[in-house]
VOZAPA-224676 format. One record per residue (C-alpha): residue number from 1; x, y, z. Coordinates in steps of 0.1 Angstrom, whole numbers. Layout:
N
{NUM,{X,Y,Z}},
...
This chain:
746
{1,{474,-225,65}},
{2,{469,-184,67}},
{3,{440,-168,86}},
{4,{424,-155,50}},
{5,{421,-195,43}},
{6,{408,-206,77}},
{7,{384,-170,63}},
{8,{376,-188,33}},
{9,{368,-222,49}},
{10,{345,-209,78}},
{11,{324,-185,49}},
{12,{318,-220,28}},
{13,{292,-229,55}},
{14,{277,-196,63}},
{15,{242,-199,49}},
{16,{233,-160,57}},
{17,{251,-128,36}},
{18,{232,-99,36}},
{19,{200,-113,49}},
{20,{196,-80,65}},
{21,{199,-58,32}},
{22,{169,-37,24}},
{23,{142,-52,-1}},
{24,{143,-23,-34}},
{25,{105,-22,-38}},
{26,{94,-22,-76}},
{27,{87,17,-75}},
{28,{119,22,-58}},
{29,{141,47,-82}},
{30,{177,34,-81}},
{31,{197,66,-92}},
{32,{228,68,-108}},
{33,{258,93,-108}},
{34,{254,129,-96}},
{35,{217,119,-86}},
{36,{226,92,-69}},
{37,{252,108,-42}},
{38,{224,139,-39}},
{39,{199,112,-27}},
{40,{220,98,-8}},
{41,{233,127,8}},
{42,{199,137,17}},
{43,{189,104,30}},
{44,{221,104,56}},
{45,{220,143,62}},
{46,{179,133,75}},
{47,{188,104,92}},
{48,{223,119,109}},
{49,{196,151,117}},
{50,{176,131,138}},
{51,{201,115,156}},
{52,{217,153,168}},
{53,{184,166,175}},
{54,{172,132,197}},
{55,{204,139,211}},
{56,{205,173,216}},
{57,{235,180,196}},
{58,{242,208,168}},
{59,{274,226,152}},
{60,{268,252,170}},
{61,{262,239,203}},
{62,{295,217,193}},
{63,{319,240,180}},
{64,{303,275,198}},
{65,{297,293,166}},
{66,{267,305,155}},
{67,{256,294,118}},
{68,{223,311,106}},
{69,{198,288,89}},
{70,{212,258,107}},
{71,{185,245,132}},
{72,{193,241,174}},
{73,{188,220,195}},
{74,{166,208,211}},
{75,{139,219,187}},
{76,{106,227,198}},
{77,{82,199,196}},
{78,{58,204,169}},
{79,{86,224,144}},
{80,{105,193,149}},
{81,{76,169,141}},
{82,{65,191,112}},
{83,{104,191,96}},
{84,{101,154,104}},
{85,{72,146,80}},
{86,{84,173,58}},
{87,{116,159,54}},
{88,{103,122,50}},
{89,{77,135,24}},
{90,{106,152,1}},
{91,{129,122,8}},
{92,{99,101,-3}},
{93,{86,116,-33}},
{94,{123,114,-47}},
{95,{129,77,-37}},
{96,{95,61,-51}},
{97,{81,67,-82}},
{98,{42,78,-86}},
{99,{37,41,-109}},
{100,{47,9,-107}},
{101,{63,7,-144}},
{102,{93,25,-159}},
{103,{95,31,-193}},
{104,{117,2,-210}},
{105,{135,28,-238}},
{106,{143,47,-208}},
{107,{122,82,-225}},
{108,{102,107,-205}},
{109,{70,120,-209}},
{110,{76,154,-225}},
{111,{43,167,-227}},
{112,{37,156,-190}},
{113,{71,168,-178}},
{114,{63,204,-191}},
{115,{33,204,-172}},
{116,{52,196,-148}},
{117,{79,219,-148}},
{118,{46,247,-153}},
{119,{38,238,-118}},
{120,{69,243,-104}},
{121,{58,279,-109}},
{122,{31,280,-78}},
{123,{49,256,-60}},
{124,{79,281,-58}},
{125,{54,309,-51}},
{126,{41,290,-24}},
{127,{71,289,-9}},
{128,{80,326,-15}},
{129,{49,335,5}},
{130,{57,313,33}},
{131,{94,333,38}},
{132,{76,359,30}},
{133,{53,357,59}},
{134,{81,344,79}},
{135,{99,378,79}},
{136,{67,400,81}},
{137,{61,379,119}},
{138,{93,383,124}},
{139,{93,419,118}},
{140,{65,429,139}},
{141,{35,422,120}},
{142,{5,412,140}},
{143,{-5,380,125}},
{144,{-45,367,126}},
{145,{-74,352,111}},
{146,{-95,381,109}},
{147,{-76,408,88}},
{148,{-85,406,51}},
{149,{-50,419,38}},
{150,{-37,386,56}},
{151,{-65,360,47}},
{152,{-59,378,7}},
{153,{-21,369,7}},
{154,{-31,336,23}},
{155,{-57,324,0}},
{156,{-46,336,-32}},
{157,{-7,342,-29}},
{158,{1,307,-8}},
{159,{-31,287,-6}},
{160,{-45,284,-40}},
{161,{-13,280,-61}},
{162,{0,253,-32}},
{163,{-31,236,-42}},
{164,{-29,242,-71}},
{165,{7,223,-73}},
{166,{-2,199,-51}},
{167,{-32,183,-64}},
{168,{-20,192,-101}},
{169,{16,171,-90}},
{170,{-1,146,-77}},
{171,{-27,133,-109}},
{172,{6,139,-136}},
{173,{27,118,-114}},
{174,{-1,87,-120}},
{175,{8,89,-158}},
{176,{40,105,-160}},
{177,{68,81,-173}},
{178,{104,87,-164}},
{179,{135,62,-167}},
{180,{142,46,-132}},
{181,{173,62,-125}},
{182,{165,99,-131}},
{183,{139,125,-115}},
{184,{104,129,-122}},
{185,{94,167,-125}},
{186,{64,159,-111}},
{187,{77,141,-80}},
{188,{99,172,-67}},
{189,{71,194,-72}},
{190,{54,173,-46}},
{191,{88,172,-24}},
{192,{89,216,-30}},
{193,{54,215,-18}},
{194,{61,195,15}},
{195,{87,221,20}},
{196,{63,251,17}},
{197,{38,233,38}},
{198,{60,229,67}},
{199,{76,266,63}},
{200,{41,282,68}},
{201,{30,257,93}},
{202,{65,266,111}},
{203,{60,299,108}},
{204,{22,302,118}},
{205,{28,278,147}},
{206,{56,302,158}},
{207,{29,327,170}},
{208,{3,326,192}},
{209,{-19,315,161}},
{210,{-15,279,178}},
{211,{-42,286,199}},
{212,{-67,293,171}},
{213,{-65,259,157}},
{214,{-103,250,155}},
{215,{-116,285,159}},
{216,{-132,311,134}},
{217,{-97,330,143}},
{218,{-73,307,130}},
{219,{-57,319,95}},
{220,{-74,302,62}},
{221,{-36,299,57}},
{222,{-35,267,81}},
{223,{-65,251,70}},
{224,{-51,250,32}},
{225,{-16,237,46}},
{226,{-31,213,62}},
{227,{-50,202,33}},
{228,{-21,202,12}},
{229,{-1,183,35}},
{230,{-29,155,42}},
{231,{-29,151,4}},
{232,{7,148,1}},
{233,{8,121,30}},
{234,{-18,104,12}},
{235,{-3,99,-18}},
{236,{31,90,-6}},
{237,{11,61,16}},
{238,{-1,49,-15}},
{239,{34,48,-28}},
{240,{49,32,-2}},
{241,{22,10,15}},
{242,{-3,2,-9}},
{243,{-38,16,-8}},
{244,{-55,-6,23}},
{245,{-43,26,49}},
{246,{-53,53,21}},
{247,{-87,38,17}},
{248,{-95,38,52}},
{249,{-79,70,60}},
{250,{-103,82,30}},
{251,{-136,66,50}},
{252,{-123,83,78}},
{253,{-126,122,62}},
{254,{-151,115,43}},
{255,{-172,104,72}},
{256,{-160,140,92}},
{257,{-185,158,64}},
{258,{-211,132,60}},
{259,{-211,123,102}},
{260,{-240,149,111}},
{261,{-262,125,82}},
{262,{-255,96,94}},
{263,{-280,71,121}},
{264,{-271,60,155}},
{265,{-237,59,172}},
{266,{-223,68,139}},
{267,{-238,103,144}},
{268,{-219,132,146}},
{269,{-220,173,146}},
{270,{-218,192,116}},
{271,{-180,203,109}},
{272,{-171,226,80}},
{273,{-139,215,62}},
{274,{-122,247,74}},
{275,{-119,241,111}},
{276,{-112,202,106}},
{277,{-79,206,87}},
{278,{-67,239,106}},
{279,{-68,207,137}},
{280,{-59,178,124}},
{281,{-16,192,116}},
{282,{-17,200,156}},
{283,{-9,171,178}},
{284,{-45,163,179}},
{285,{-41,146,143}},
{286,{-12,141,122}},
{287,{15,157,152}},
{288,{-1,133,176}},
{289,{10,104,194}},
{290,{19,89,157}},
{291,{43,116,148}},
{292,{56,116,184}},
{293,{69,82,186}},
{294,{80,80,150}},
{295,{102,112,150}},
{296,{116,97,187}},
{297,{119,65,192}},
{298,{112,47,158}},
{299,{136,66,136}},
{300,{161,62,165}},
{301,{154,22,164}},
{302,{158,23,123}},
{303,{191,40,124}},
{304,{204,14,150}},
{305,{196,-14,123}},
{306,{210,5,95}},
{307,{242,-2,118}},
{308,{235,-34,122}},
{309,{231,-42,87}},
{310,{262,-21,81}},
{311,{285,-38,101}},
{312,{271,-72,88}},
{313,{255,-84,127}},
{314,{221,-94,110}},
{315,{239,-120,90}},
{316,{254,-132,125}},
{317,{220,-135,143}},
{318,{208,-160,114}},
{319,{242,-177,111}},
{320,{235,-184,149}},
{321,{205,-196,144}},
{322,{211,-221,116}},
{323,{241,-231,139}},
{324,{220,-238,166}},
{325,{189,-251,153}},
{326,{197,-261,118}},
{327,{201,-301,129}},
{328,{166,-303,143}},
{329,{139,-319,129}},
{330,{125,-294,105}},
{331,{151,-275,112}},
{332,{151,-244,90}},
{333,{117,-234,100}},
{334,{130,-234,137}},
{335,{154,-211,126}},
{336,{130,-187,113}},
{337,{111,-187,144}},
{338,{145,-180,162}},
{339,{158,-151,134}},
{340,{124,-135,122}},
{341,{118,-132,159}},
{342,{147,-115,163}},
{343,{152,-97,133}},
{344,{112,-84,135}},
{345,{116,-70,174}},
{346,{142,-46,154}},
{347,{119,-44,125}},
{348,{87,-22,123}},
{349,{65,-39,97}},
{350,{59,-77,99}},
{351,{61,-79,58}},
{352,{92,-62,60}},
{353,{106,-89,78}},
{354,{93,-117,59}},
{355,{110,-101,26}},
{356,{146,-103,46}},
{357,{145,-134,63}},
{358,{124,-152,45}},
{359,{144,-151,11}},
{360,{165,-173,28}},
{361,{145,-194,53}},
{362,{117,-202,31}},
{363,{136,-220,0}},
{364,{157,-239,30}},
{365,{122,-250,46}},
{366,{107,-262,12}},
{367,{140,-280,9}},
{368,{133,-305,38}},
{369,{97,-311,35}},
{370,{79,-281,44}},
{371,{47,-279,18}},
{372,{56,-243,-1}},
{373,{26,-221,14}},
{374,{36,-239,50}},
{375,{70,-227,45}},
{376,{61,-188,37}},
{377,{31,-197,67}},
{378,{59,-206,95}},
{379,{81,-174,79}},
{380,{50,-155,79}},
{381,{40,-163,114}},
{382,{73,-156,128}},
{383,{81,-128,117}},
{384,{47,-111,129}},
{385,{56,-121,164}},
{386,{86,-103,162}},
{387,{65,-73,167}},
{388,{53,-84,199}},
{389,{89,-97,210}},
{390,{100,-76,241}},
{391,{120,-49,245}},
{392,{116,-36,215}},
{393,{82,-45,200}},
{394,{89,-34,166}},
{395,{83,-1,185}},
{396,{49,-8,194}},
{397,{59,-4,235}},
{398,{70,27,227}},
{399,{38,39,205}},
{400,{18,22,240}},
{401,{42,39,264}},
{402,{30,73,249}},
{403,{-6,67,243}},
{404,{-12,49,276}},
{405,{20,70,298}},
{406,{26,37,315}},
{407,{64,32,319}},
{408,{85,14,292}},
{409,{97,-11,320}},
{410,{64,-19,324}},
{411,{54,-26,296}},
{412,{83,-46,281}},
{413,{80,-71,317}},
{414,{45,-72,314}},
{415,{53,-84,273}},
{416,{76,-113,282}},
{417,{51,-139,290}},
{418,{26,-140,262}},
{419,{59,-133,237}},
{420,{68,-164,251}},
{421,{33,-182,249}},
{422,{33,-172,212}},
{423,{68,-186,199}},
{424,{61,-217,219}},
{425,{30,-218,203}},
{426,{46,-216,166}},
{427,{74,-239,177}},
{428,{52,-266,187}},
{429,{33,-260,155}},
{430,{65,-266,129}},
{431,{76,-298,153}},
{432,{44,-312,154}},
{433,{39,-310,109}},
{434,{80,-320,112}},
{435,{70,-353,129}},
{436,{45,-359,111}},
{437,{60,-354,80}},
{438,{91,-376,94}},
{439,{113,-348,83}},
{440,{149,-349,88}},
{441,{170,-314,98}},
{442,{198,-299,79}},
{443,{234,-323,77}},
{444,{263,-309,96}},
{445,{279,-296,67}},
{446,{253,-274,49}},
{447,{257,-256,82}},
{448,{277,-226,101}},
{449,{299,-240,125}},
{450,{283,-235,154}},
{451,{319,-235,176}},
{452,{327,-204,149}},
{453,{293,-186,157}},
{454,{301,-188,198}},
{455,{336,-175,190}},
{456,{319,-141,178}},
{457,{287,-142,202}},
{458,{302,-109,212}},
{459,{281,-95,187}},
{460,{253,-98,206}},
{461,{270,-70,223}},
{462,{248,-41,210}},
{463,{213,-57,215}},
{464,{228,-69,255}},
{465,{238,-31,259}},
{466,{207,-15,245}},
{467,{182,-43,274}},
{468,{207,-28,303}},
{469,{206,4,293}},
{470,{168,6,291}},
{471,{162,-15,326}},
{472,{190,6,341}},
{473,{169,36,341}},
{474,{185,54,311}},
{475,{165,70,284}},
{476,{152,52,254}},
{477,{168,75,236}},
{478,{202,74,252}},
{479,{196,38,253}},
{480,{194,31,217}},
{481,{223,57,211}},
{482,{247,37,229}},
{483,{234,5,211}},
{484,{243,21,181}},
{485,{277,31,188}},
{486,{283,-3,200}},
{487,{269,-13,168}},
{488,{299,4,151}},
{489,{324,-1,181}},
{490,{319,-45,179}},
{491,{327,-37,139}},
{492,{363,-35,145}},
{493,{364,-70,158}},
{494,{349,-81,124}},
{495,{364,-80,90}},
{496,{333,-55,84}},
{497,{350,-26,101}},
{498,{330,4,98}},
{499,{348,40,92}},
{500,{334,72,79}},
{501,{319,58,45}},
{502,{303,26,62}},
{503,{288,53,88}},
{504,{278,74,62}},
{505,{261,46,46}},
{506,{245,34,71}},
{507,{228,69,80}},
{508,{218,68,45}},
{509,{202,37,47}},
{510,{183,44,80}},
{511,{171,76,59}},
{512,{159,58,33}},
{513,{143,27,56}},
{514,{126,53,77}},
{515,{104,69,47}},
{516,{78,40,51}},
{517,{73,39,86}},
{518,{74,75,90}},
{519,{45,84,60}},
{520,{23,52,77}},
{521,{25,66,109}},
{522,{15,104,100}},
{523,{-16,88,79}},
{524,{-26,68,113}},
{525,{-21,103,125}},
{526,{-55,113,102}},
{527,{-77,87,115}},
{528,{-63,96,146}},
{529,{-74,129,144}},
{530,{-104,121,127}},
{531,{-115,99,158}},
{532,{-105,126,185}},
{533,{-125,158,167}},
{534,{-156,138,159}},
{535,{-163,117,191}},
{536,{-165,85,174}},
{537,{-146,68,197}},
{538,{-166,76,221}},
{539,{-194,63,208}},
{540,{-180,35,202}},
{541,{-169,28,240}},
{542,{-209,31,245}},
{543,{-213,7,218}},
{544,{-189,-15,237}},
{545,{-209,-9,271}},
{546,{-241,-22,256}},
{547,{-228,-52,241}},
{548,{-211,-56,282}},
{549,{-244,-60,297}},
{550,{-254,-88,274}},
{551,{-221,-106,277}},
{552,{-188,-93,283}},
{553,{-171,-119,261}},
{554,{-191,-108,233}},
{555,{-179,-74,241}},
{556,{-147,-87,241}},
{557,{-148,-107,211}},
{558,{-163,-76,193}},
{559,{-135,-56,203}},
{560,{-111,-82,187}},
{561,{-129,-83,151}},
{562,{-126,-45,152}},
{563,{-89,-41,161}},
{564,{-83,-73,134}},
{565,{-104,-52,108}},
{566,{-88,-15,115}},
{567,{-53,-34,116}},
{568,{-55,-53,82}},
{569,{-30,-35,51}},
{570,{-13,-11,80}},
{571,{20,-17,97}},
{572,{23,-25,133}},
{573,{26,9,149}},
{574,{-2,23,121}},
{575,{-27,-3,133}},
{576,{-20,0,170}},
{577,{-20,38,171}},
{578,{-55,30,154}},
{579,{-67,7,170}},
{580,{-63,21,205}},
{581,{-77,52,194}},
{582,{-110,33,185}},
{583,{-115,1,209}},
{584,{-93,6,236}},
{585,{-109,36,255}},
{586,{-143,16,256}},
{587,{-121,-15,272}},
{588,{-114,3,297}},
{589,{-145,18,308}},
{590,{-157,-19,312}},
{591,{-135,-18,337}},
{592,{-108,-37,323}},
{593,{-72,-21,335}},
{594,{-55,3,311}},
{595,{-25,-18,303}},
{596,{-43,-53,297}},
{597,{-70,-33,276}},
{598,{-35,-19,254}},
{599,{-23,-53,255}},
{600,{-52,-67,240}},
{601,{-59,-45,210}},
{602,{-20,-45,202}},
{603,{-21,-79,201}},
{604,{-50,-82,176}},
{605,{-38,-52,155}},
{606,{-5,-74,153}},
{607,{-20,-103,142}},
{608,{-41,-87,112}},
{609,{-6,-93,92}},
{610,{-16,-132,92}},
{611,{-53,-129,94}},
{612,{-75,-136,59}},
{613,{-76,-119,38}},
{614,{-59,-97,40}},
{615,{-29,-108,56}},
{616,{1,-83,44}},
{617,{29,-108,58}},
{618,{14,-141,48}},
{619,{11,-126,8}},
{620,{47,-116,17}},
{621,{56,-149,21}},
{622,{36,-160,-8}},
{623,{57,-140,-33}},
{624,{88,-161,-23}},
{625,{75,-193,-17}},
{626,{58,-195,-47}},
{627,{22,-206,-31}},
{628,{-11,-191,-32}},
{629,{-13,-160,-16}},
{630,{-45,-174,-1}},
{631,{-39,-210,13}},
{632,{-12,-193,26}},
{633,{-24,-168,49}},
{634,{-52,-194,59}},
{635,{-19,-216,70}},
{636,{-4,-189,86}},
{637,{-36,-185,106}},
{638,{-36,-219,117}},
{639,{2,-218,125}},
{640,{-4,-185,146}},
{641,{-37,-197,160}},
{642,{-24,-199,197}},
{643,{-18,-158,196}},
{644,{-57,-154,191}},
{645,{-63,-168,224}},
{646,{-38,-153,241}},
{647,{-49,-114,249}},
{648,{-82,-138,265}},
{649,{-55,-156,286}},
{650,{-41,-127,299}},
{651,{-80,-110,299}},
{652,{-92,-135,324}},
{653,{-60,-142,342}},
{654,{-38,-109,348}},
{655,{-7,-128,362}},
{656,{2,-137,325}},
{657,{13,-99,326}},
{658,{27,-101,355}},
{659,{4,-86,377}},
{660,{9,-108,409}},
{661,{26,-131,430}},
{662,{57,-149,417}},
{663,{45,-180,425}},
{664,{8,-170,407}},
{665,{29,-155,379}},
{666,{55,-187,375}},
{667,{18,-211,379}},
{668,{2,-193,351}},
{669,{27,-192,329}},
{670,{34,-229,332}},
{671,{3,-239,330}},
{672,{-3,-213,299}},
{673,{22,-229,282}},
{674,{13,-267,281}},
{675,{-23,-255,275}},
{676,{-7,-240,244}},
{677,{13,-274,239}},
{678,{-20,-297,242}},
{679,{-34,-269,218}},
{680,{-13,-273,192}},
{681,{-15,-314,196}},
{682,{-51,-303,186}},
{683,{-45,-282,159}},
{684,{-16,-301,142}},
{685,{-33,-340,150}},
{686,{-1,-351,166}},
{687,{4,-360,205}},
{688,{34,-377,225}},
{689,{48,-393,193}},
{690,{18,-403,175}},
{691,{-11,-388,153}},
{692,{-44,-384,171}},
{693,{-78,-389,153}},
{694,{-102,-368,157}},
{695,{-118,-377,186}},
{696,{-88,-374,207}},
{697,{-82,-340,190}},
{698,{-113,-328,207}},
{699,{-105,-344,238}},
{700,{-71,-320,235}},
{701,{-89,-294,227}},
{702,{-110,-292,254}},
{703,{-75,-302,277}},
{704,{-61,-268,261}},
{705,{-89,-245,268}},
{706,{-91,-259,304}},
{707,{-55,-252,309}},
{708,{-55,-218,293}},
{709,{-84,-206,313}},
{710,{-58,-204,342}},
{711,{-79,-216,375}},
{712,{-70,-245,398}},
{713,{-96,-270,393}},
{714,{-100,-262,357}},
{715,{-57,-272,357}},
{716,{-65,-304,375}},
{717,{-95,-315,350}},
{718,{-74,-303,317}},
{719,{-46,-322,328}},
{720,{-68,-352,343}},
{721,{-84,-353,302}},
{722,{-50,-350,287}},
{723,{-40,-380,307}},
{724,{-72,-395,297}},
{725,{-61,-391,258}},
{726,{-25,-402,262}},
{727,{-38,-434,283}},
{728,{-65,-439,249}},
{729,{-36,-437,223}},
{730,{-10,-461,242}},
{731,{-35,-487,251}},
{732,{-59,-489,215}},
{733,{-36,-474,192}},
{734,{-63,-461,170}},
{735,{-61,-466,127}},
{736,{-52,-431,124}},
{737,{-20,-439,145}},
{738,{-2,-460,114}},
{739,{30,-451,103}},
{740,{38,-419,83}},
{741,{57,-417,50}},
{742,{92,-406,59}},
{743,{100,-374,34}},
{744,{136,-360,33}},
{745,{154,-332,18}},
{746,{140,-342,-19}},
């Protein structure tokens, strides 16, 4: 028998192939041709970019000669965060399409496309006057806010007709109709005006005009870039992340001119709309701590899955899984705790996840038993806590890391124990509804071979080198480059070997993956910066104080509606960056430490994905599963439910962080995690092998709390009631204890 059949046999029980691949949203443009290879070129030149300049390589620096227009490295900070979003945005307008329909006869607008092509006029000019001021600096000119020959050419040569494109671009694009696969005029007069917003912002910055932001000195120029480019970011949210984050981002400015109106804590001073946007494109806004981690880390973390999915290791990691878990009870929802865990650590939106693994684990869960809105629940569920899964965090340690400036070490150690606490939790939760639903696991031969699967465990390689790297000391950045070139390196041992064209693809698909994430995080960077300039966080950390010396759990409760609330329709690292900025200062000045008060409002901005209603993962799930969007996020709740209690866990007891002794550490995490076993019994009705009425439900209940609250005596007394329920159900075997309709794979 040759190796190609033994090939052929082994692929017969792989369940996974190309569980990895990236979802094509329904506003995605799929180009063709010439189009296509200049979309993708872009896409892999952006992504490949990112990668030199986080590394701090360039052509010139590599080959010694000197190419003008070519950028070096390393850039300076904000140029590179501004050619960051610029890039994104230009990428962006190109990839996704203003509407969600495409013409069926594949014809264009004409009347529309004119229009369009008429704007291309001031966006050009806009652009001009941007070089233009560019080589006026550059020849000597004295450059301010003051001199009306400069604020002329500003307002009326740039400003107005990049307005002018911009907001004109922007309204044809609702209507405009263009077949799927070409380009929309006007889309790339929207990406020609991200280009002339970061020239001029480039240029500007470049001077000591950078100090003006805010002032009566700083050029009108700024203020109408600014403008433009919030606009632009705006609309390309909408695109590509619905309209939750551009509705709230819109409360957000609007409240900057209404604030001095407004009652109460709500109050703020009077700002004219001139000095607000010539701030909010600094690092105080949109360049912020957003921008920071997005352009870093993020982007780095995105290009290191593009090489995973490129050299085929995502299918691996659920091949594994199924391998290993497939034969338990229930089995493919185990597996999607196990994959979406790991696939969502890598992954920086919990929907995203869902849409990847869940296309395969939730058909396979709805196969054995699983009730359709549990299955896309458990998927849901799962691949939310993947964001809280150390050492990656879906990037959220990083995004705390620079916000807080606690270490990364730190943060990922002090992760590990409520990451664990949660996936217990949702394990517990899909064996307890297996047992009770007497469901059977997956037969030995609809699986992988779990023997093959530990033959190639070597391709764990790249996520083993990527942990040692980062607890060795080396950079996050140098950490997750070496991950990558393992990525590629471990190829060669697979038949997906990757050379220059499976490199280049993957750069292109890290380009095009990154768009999202990117535009999310720069309109976080608006609240952001609306929350810095006008105080309200502040204000809110008084709000916060007074609600302390009523009850501190109130406070705390409080705090946790907020972060759910300012998370729900955002990403991850959208609603944490938000989410901090609001709720987390006031934590702290009740005196709760800096890195538990983090902790806390991370974990609630996680869990918005599967809180009602609106619960982006759990409506995810919904999509594939087939069951109402609804029912299912209120299952998802349920399934998640131990997670809610959690950040109080590690509130009242700080050795669930690991802030202690290892022997108070290694107690409060056991302890933790049985209280989250007798919690589940609670939740699910099933304890010890039998179904628990409801009296005995409140009984474990009560066991739970006890255990979770982390003291001595309250251990003894939760474990003393626990007995007391066990001792109940053995000796009277209540009604509810009959025996349960066995349901297999039909």
């Amino acid at each position: 028998m040759t190796d190609k059949t033994i090939k052929a046999e082994d692929d017969d029980h792989l369940i996974a192939h190309g569980v990895d691949e990236e979802p094509v949203e329904i506003n995605r443009r799929l180009f063709e041709g010439r189009d296509l290879l200049l979309v993708a070129g872009f896409a892999a030149f952006y992504a490949a970019f990112h990668m030199a300049a986080l590394n701090g390589l360039s052509i010139s620096g590599l080959t010694g000669i000197n190419i003008p227009f070519l950028p070096t490295f390393p850039m300076e900070t904000w140029n590179f965060r501004i050619v960051h979003i610029a890039g994104a945005l230009a990428l962006g307008f190109l990839l996704f399409a203003g509407r969600l329909d495409f013409p069926e006869d594949g014809k264009e607008t004409k009347v529309l496309g004119y229009l369009a092509y008429a704007l291309m006029i001031p966006a050009l000019l806009s652009v001009g006057m941007a070089f233009s001021f560019a080589a006026e600096i550059s020849g000597g000119k004295m450059w301010n806010g003051i001199d009306a020959g400069i604020k002329f050419s500003e307002t009326y040569l740039f400003g107005v007709p990049l307005l002018v494109a911009t907001l004109g671009g922007i309204v044809l694009s609702w209507f405009h109709k263009r077949a799927r696969s070409g380009f929309a005029a006007p889309d790339v007069v929207l990406a020609v005006c991200g280009v002339a917003v970061a020239t001029y912002l480039i240029t500007i910055y470049g001077t000591l005009m950078r100090n003006s932001t805010g002032t009566p000195f700083a050029p009108i120029g700024i203020s109408i870039a600014a403008l433009a480019g919030t606009a632009l970011i705006m609309e390309l949210t909408r695109r590509v992340a619905g309209m939750a984050l551009v509705v709230i981002a819109g409360v957000f400015l609007v409240y900057v001119f209404v604030g001095d109106k407004l009652p109460g804590f709500l109050n703020s001073p009077a700002i004219t709309w001139q000095r607000f946007f010539s701030q909010v494109y600094t690092d105080a806004g949109i360049l912020g701590p957003t921008t920071a981690v997005s352009s870093t880390y993020i982007i780095l973390f995105i290009i290191f899955a593009a090489f995973l999915q490129a050299s085929k290791v995502g299918d691996y990691f659920v091949n594994f899984a199924f391998a290993a878990a497939g034969r338990a009870r229930g089995g493919p929802a185990k597996v999607a705790i196990f994959a979406s865990g790991l696939m969502g650590m890598i992954n920086g939106t919990s929907a995203g996840n869902v849409v990847s693994t869940g296309s395969l684990t939730i058909p396979l869960m709805k196969k054995v038993g699983y009730h359709r809105k549990t299955a896309g629940a458990v998927e849901a569920a799962a691949s939310t806590g993947g964001q809280i899964m150390p050492p990656i965090m879906g990037a959220g340690a990083f995004i705390m890391t620079e916000i807080t400036g606690i270490s990364y070490t730190d943060i990922t150690i002090a992760a590990v124990i409520p990451a664990i606490l949660y996936f217990v939790s949702v394990y517990f939760m899909v064996d307890f509804e297996a047992a009770k639903l007497g469901m059977r696991g997956m037969r030995s031969d609809e699986l992988p071979k779990l023997g093959q699967m530990m033959r190639q465990v070597y391709l764990f390689v790249p996520i083993l080198i990527l942990i040692y790297a980062l607890f060795m000391g080396y950079s996050v950045i140098r950490a997750g480059t070496l991950a990558t070139i393992a990525a590629a390196v471990i190829s060669w041992l697979t038949p997906y070997r990757m050379g220059p064209k499976s490199i280049f693809k993957a750069f292109e698909i890290a380009g095009t993956m990154s768009v999202q994430i990117i535009v999310v995080c720069a309109c976080a960077g608006i609240i952001v910066g609306v929350i810095s300039l006008t105080g309200v966080g502040a204000r809110f950390s008084t709000l916060l104080l007074n609600l302390a010396d009523t009850s501190q759990l109130l406070a705390l409760f409080f705090a946790m509606c907020i972060s759910i609330l300012l998370g729900m329709g955002m990403p991850t690292t959208a609603a944490y960056a938000v989410a901090a900025s609001v709720v987390a200062p006031g934590l702290v000045q009740l005196g709760i430490p800096l890195l538990t008060a983090h902790f806390f409002v991370f974990y609630f901005a996680v869990l918005s994905a599967i809180t009602p209603p609106v619960a982006l993962a759990s409506y995810a799930a919904a999509g594939i599963s087939g069951a109402n969007p609804m029912e299912t996020s209120v299952t998802s709740f349920k399934i998640g439910i131990a997670a809610f209690i959690v950040p109080f866990m590690f509130f009242y007891n700080s050795a669930l962080l690991m802030d202690g002794t290892i022997l108070e550490i290694l107690r409060a995490g056991i302890t933790a995690v049985v209280g989250v076993f007798l919690l589940s019994s609670a939740v699910q009705g099933w304890f010890l092998g039998g179904v628990a009425p409801w009296f005995l439900r409140l009984g474990l209940l009560a066991s739970a709390l006890l255990m979770i609250e982390g003291g001595l005596v309250s251990d003894l007394i939760g474990l003393g009631i626990a007995g007391a329920v066990f001792a109940i159900q053995r000796i009277f075997h209540p009604k509810e204890n009959a025996s349960i309709p066995v349901r297999g794979a039909d």
